[in-house]
N, C-alpha and C positions, 0 to 999 in steps of 0.2 A: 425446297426441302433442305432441311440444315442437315450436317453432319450428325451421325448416329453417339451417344456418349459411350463410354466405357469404364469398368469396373478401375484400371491402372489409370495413372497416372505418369507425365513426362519428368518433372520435379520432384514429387515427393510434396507437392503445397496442397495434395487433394483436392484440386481443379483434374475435371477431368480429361484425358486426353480424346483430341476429333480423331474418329474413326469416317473412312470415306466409305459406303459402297458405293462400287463400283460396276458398270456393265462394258463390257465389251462388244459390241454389234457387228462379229465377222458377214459383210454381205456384201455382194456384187454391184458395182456401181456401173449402171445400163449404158447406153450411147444417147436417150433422149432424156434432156434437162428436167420438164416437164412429169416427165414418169418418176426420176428421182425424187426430186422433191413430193412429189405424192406422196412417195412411201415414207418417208420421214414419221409422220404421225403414228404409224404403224408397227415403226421399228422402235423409238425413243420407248423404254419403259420408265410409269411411273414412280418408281421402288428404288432408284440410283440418285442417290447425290453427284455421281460425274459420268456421264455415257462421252464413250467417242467409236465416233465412227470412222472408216479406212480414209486415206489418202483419197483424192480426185473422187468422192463420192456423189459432187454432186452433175459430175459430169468424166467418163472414164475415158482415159485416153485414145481410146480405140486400138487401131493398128499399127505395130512399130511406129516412127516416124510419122505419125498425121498430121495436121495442122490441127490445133486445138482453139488458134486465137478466135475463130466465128464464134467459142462457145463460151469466153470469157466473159466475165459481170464483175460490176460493182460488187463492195462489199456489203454494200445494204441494196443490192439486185434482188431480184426474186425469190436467190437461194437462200440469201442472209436473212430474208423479211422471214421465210418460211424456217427456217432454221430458230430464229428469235420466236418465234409465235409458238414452234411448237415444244421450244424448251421452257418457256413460261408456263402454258398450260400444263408441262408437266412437272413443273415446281424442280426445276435439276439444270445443270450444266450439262454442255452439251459442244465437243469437239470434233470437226467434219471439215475434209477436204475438198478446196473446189480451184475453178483455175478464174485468175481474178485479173482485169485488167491493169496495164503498165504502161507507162511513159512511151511504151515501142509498142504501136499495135501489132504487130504480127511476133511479139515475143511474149503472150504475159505474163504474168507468174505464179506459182503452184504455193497457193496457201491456204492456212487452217483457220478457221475462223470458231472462238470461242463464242457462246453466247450462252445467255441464260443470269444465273447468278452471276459470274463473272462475264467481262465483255473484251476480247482480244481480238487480233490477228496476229499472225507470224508467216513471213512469205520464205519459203524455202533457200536456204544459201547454199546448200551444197547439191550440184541439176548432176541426176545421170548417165553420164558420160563412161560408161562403164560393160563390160560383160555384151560388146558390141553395140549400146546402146548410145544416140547422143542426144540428151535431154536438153541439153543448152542451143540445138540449133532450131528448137520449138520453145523456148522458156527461158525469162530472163530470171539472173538467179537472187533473189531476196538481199535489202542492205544488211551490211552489219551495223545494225542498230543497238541498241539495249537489250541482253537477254529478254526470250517471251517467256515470262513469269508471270504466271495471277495467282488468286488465293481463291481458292475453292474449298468451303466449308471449315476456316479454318486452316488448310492444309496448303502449304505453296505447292503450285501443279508449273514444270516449264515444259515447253512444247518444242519437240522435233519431228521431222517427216521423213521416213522410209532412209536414203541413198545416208543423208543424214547421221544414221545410227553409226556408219563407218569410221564416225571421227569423232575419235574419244574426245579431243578438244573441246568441240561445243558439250558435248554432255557437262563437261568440269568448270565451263562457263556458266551454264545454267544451274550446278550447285551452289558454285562460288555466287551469284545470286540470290542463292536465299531457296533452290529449289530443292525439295525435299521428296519428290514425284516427279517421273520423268513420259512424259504422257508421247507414242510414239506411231501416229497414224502412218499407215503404208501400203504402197501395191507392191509386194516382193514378188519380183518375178519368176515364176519358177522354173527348173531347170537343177541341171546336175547341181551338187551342193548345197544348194540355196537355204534350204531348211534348216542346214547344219550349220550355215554363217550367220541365219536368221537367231537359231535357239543361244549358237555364243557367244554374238553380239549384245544381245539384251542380256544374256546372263552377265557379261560381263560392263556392262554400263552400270549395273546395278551394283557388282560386287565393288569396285575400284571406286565408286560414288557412293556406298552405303545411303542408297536410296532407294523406292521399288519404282520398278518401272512397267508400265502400262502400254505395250505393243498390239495393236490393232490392223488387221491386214485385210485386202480381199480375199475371197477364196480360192479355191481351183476352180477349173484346173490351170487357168492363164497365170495365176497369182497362186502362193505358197500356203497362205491360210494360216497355221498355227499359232494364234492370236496369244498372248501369253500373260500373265500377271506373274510378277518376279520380286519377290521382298529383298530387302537389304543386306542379306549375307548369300545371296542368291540359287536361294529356294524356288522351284517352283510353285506357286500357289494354283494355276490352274492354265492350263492349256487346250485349245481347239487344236479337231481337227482339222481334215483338210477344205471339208465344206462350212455351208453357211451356218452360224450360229449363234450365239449369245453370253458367253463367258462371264460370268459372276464371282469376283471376291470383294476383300473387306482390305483395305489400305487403313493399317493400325500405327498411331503415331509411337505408340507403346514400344514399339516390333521395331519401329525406327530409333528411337533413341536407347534400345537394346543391342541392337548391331553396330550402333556406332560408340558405346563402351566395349564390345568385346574387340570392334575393330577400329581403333581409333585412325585410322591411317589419312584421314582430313588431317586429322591437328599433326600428324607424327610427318607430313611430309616438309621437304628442303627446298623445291622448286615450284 
């Protein structure tokens, strides 16, 4: 499914600018590998040029502290074969977290695996270690490799996981790459605040990036939910609630290179 066209234009050459829809799949990612992957066919619609789905989807971390490595796979394991198949048949991109085998068996690493039109991975850099949590004594943390950057319908989409959104850094690395969409799979846990660092965090990824960004979460009640789509002057475009859902908007290249003349602050900065 290629990108939707639109009446504007990025230039002014009357080429017209990619418009992405978008679906967001707020849903609970179960404890058996097996049952996840079934639901995939179920969940994926075929109406979206890029679905993503939360962090650890295709297997959820269970209980504080578990051991997650017995559930780790390749990237073309079961989840990934199933994940390709069922993004093909529905002509769409398709972004979904799983926990994937590493150099250390008993540490492996929490990453996202693109498929469909485009084909990635990105294994999480920042484990966490946080809010009494310690992700890194179950999980090894991702190289710093090359920004995760692909091109999805035209549009550069770069990919972060949940703890991740903390650090402005990588956001500005994956613009400074060429990223113009900031696609942000997650289990936020929930708990006092959490909602409120959830909605300022992406709002502010977006604003300081004059990019939109696409935050994807489980739900409650374990996990925060409010799954959000965020345009480049940092508007909300649409937000979930706390349960399971399906969030739909329209990532307009138009709307991006409209916020970034009223805000030029890429080109105007010194550092």
């Amino acid at each position: 499914m290629s990108a939707a066209a639109t009446a504007g234009t990025v230039d002014g050459t009357g080429a017209p600018a990619p418009v992405l829809r978008v679906a967001l799949v707020q849903e609970a990612a179960g404890l058996e590998p097996a049952e996840n992957r079934g639901r995939l066919a179920g969940l994926v619609p075929d109406d979206a040029d890029l679905v993503v789905l939360p962090e650890v989807f295709a297997r959820d971390f269970g209980a504080a502290g578990s051991d997650v490595a017995p559930f780790a796979e390749a990237v073309d394991g079961p989840f990934g074969t199933e994940l390709a198949r069922v993004a093909a048949a529905r002509g769409t991109t398709v972004v979904a977290g799983m926990i994937e085998t590493s150099p250390d068996p008993a540490r492996p690493y929490n990453t996202l695996l693109v498929r469909g039109g485009a084909t990635a991975e990105y294994r999480k850099i920042h484990l966490y270690d946080s809010f009494g949590y310690r992700e890194s004594d179950r999980l090894t943390a991702g190289p710093l490799d090359e920004p995760a950057v692909v091109e999805v319908g035209g549009v550069r989409v770069g990919l972060m996981t949940c703890y991740d959104l903390r650090f402005p850094e990588l956001a500005r690395r994956l613009v400074d790459a060429g990223a113009e969409v900031l696609v942000v799979p997650a289990a936020w846990v929930a708990g006092d605040r959490k909602v409120d660092h959830w909605r300022t965090l992406v709002r502010a990824r977006a604003i300081e990036n004059t990019v939109h960004v696409l935050a994807c979460g489980q739900p409650g009640p374990r996990y925060s939910g409010h799954s959000l789509v965020v345009d480049p002057l940092g508007d909300v475009l649409a937000e979930a609630g706390e349960g399971p859902t399906v969030l739909r908007a329209e990532v307009d290249a138009v709307r991006l290179a409209e916020a970034r003349r009223t805000n030029p602050s890429l080109s105007n900065r010194r550092l």
